[in-house]
Structures are given as C-alpha cells and as structure tokens.
C-alpha positions as CSV (number, residue, x, y, z in Angstrom):
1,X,4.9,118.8,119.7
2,X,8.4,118.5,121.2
3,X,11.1,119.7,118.7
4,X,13.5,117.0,117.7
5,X,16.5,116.1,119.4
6,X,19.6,117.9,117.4
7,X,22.0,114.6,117.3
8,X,25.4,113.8,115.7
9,X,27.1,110.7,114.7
10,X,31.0,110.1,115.6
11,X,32.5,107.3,114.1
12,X,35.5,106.8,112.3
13,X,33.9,104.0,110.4
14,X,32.1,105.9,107.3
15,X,29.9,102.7,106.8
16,X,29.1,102.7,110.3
17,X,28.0,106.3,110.2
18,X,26.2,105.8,107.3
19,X,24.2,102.7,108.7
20,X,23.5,104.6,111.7
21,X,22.3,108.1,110.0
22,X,19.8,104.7,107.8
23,X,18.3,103.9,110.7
24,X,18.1,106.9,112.6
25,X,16.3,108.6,109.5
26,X,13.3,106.7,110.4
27,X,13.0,108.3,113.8
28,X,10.9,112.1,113.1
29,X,12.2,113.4,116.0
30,X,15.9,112.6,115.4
31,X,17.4,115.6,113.7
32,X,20.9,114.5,112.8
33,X,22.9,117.8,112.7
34,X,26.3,116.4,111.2
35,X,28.1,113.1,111.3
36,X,32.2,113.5,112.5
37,X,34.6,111.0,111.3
38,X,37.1,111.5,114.4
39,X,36.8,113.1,117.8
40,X,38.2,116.3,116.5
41,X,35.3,116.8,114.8
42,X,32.7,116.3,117.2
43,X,34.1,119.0,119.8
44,X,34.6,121.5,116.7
45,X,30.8,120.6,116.5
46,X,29.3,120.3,119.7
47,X,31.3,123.9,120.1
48,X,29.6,125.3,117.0
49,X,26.1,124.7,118.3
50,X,23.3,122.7,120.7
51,X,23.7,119.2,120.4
52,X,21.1,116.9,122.4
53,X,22.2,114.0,121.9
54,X,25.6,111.8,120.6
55,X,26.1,108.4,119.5
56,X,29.6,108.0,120.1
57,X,32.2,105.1,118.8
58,X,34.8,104.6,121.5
59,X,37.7,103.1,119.6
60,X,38.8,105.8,117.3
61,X,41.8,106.9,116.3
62,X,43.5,110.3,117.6
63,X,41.0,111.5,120.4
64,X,39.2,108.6,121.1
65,X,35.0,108.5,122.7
66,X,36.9,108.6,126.5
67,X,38.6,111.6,125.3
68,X,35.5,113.1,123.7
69,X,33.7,113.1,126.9
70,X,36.9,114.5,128.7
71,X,37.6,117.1,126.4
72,X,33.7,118.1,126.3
73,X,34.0,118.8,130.6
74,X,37.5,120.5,130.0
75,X,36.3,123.2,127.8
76,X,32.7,123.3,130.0
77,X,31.0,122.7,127.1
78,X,27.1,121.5,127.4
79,X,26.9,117.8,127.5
80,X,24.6,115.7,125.1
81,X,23.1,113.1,126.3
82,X,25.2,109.8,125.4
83,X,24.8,106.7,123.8
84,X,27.6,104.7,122.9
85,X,28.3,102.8,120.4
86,X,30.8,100.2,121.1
87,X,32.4,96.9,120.2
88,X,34.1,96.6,123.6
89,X,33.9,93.3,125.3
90,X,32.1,92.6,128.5
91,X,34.5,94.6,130.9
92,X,33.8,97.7,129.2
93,X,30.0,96.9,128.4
94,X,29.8,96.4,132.5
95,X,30.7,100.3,132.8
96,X,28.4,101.3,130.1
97,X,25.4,99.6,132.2
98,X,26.2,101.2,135.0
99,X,27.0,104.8,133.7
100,X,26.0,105.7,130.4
101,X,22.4,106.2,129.1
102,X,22.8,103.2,126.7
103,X,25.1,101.3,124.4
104,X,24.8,99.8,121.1
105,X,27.1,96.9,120.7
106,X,28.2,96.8,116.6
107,X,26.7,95.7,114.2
108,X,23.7,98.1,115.5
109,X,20.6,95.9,115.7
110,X,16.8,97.9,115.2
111,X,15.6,96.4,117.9
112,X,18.4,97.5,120.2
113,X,18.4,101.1,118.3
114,X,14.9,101.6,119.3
115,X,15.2,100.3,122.7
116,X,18.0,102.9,123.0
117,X,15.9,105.9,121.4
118,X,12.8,104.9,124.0
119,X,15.7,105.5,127.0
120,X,16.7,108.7,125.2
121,X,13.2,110.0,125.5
122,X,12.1,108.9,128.5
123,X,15.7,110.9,129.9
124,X,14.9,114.1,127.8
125,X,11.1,114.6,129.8
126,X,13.2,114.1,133.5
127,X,16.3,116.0,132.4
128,X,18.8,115.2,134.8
129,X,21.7,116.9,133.0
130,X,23.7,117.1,136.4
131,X,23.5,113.6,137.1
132,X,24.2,112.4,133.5
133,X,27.3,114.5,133.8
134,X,28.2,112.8,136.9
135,X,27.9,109.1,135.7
136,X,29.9,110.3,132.7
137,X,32.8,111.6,134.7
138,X,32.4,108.2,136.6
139,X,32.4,106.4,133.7
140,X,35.4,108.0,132.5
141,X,37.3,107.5,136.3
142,X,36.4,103.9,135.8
143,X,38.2,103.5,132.5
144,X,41.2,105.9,132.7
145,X,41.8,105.7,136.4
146,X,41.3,109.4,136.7
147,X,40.6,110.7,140.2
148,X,36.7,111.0,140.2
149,X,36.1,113.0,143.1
150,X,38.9,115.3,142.3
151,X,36.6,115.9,139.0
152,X,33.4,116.3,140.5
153,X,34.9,118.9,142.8
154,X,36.7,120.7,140.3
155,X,33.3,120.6,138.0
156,X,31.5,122.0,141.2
157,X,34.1,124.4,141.7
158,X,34.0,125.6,138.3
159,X,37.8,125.3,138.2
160,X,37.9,125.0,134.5
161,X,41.9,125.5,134.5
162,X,42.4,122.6,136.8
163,X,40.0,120.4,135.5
164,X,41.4,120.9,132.2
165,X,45.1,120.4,133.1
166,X,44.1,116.7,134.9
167,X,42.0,115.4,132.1
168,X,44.3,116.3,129.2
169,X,47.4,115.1,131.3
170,X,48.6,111.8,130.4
171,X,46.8,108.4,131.6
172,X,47.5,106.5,135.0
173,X,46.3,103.4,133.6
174,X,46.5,101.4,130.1
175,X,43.8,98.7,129.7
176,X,45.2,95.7,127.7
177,X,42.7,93.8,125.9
178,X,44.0,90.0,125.9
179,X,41.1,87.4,124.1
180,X,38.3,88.1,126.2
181,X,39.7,90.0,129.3
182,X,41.2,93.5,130.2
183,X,43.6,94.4,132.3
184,X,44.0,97.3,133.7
185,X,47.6,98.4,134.2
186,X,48.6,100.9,136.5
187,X,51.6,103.1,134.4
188,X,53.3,104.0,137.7
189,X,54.3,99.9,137.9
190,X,55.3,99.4,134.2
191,X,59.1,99.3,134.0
192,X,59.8,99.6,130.4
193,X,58.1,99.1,127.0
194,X,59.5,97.3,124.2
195,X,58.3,97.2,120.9
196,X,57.9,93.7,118.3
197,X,56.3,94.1,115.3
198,X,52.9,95.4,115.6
199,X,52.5,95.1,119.4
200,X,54.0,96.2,122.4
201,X,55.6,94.2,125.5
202,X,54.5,95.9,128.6
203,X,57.1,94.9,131.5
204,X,56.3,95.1,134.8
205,X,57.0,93.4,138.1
206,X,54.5,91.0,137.6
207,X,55.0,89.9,134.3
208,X,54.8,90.9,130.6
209,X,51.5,92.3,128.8
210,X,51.1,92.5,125.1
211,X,49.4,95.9,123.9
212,X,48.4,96.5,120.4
213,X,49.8,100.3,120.0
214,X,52.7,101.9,118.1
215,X,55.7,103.5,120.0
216,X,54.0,107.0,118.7
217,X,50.2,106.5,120.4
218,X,52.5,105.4,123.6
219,X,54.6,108.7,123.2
220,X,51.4,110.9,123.1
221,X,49.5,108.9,126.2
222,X,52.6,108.6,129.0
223,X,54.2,111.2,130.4
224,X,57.5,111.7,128.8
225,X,59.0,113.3,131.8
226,X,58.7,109.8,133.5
227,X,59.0,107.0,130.5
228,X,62.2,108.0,128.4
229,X,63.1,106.8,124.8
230,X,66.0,104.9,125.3
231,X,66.1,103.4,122.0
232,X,64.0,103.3,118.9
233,X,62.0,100.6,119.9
234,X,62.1,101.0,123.7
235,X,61.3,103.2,126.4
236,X,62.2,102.9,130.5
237,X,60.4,104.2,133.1
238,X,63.3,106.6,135.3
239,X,61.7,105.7,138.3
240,X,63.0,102.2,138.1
241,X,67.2,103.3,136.7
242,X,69.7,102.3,139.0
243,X,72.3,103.3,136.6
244,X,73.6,104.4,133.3
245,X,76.8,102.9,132.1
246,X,79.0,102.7,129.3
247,X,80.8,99.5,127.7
248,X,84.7,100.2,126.2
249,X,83.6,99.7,122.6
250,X,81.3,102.5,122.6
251,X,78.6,101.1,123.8
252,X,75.4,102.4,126.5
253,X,73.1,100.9,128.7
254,X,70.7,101.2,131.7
255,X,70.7,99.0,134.4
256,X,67.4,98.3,136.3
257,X,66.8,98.2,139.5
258,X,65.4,94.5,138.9
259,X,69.0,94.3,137.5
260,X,67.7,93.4,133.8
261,X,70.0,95.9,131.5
262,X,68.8,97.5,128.9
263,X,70.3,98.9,125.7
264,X,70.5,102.5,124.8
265,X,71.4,103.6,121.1
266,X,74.1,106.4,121.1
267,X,70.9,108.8,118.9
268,X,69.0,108.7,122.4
269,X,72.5,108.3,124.6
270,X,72.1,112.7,125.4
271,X,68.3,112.7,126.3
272,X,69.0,109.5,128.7
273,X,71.7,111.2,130.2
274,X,69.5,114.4,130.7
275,X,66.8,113.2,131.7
276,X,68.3,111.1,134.5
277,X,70.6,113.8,135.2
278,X,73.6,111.9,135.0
C-alpha cells in the first residue's frame, strides 16, 4: 500500500481550515501534517519537513498563496503538489485551469473535494514534479507579471541568488478587482495613488482605478525608490515629476508632467526633495 500523502492546510480562515481538515479526514491516505494560518507558516513548515501536497488559500493577509509559491522557488525548497483553494472570480479561476493541479472554489463542495483528491492521485503515480513546477512558475508570471522565462532559466540555472532577488522584488502589476472583472495594471503607468477611506484611487493616463488596499500593503508591494510618499495619504510615481515648487505661505507641491499638481505636507517636504534630487 502507498503511504499517504503528508498534506497541510493554509488558510487564514480558521473555520475554513477546520472544514477542510472535516473533510479531508475521511480520505485514509491524506495525512494532514499541520494546518498554517498565514503564509509564514507554511514555508516555516514545508522547510521543517516533506510535504506532498498543499491546499492553499490565495487571499491572505501578509504573504499571500502567489507569494507562497514564490517564496517556496526562492529558497529551492521541494514543491508540493498544489491545489488551490480560492474564491477568485473567473479571471483568476481561468489561470488555475490552465496551470494548477486543481482548485476548489469556497465554500468547498465534497463532490468537488473528491474530484480534486482523484487528480491528486492520478498526478502522484506520473510524478511530473518538473513540469508542475513549471505551470506553477507560469501561473505565477500570469498573475504578478513576473518575467517567466527569466524564471525558468534561473530555476534551470540553479541561480538561487537571482531568482530570489526577482521574486521577492516588488510587483510590476496590481490586479484591481472591480464587480466581476480584473484589471491588470501595469505599475510602471500609474502616476500617483491617493488614498479615500478604505480604498485607493489608482491614477494613470487612462483613467482612475479603485483598489481595496491600505497606504501600508501599497508601501510593502511598490518599489519605494520609484513611488514616493508625498503626503500621508498620497504617493507619486518620480518618473512622472516635472517639478517641485514652493508657494510664499509655506506651502509645497509637485507638478506632473500631465500638469495636475499635487500637494506635499512639509513632514514628507525632505524625502520629496531627496528623492528627486532637488
């Protein structure tokens, strides 16, 4: 008999764990090994041990089931095989078909769990680690706009420095969920951010996308030696300054090269002025 197939759980849901370890107990030759409540977690687990297989939320806070995956290539760690668990809409889903072993949409239906579990066995007796790794690194191109090919050469390479560097660096794209459609928008084209209330207003030469994201989770995905806090609920792309001025009562403010001027508070006045070397 085939030994069971050591699998974790990562969800930062704890009733969606819990649902999923009910379900999956019914399975004899799904061991579940640990469940992880963040991304964090998993690596510190998948690094701890062999993992065979990982059901693996995507929207989670912190390091997120994109950056899972990423992370897992960057520290050449073995790869599980992969079933998400998702409650993306159909752009994402699309991807999934085409790259992942499966996906389970949430609330996690038994039928669909079992369907899943048949894949997952019929995968373990062909054991095509290379080219699940390769879908997965597509997957993730797809999503986060990375440079596929650079990755695959890199894994070929073994060029674990390089690889590492480009996957942790900051994204080249944001996807903005808006009713039923995503867009993807390329970061090198947004001009500035704004924030109101609880979203974001995304500015770019062709219009204005709403993003649901706090100035801090913006911070820690865009490069900060391109998109500058100008204020404490803005930042500005310095690719797209024409010039920083100053007003008689005290005042700052950038000017654009679309010509729309933008306020800068006198706390952020010295980093502005640094970091467009004025």
């Amino acid at each position: 008999m085939n030994s069971p197939l050591s699998t974790i759980i990562v969800d930062d849901e704890p009733l969606a764990r819990k649902g999923l370890a009910v379900r999956l107990q019914a399975h004899s030759d799904i061991d579940i090994q640990a469940q992880c409540s963040n991304g964090r977690e998993a690596i510190e687990t998948l690094t701890g041990g062999q993992v065979d297989l990982m059901f693996l939320d995507i929207q989670m806070p912190g390091l997120d089931g994109f950056g899972v995956i990423e992370q897992i290539i960057a520290q050449g760690l073995p790869m599980p095989m992969v079933v998400f668990v998702t409650a993306f809409d159909q752009y994402a889903i699309k991807a999934f078909e085409v790259h992942a072993i499966d996906y389970l949409l949430k609330p996690v239906d038994e039928q669909r769990l079992t369907q899943a579990l048949d894949k997952i066995r019929q995968h373990k007796q062909v054991q095509q680690d290379s080219d699940h790794k390769s879908k997965l690194v597509r997957l993730v191109s797809d999503v986060t706009g990375n440079d596929c090919e650079k990755i695959l050469e890199q894994l070929a390479n073994n060029d674990g420095d390089k690889l590492s560097e480009n996957l942790t660096q900051y994204t080249d794209v944001l996807a903005i969920k808006d009713g039923g459609e995503v867009t993807r928008v390329m970061v090198k084209d947004i001009l500035w951010i704004d924030a109101a209330g609880d979203y974001m207003c995304v500015y770019t030469g062709e219009g204005t996308h709403i993003l649901r994201k706090t100035m801090k989770q913006l911070e820690e995905i865009l490069d900060p030696k391109v998109f500058i806090r100008s204020h404490r609920s803005s930042m500005v792309n310095k690719n797209y300054i024409e010039k920083f001025c100053s007003q008689l009562n005290g005042e700052y403010f950038l000017v654009m090269k679309n010509g729309k001027e933008l306020k800068v508070s006198r706390s952020y006045k010295e980093k502005v002025k640094q970091a467009i070397n004025c």
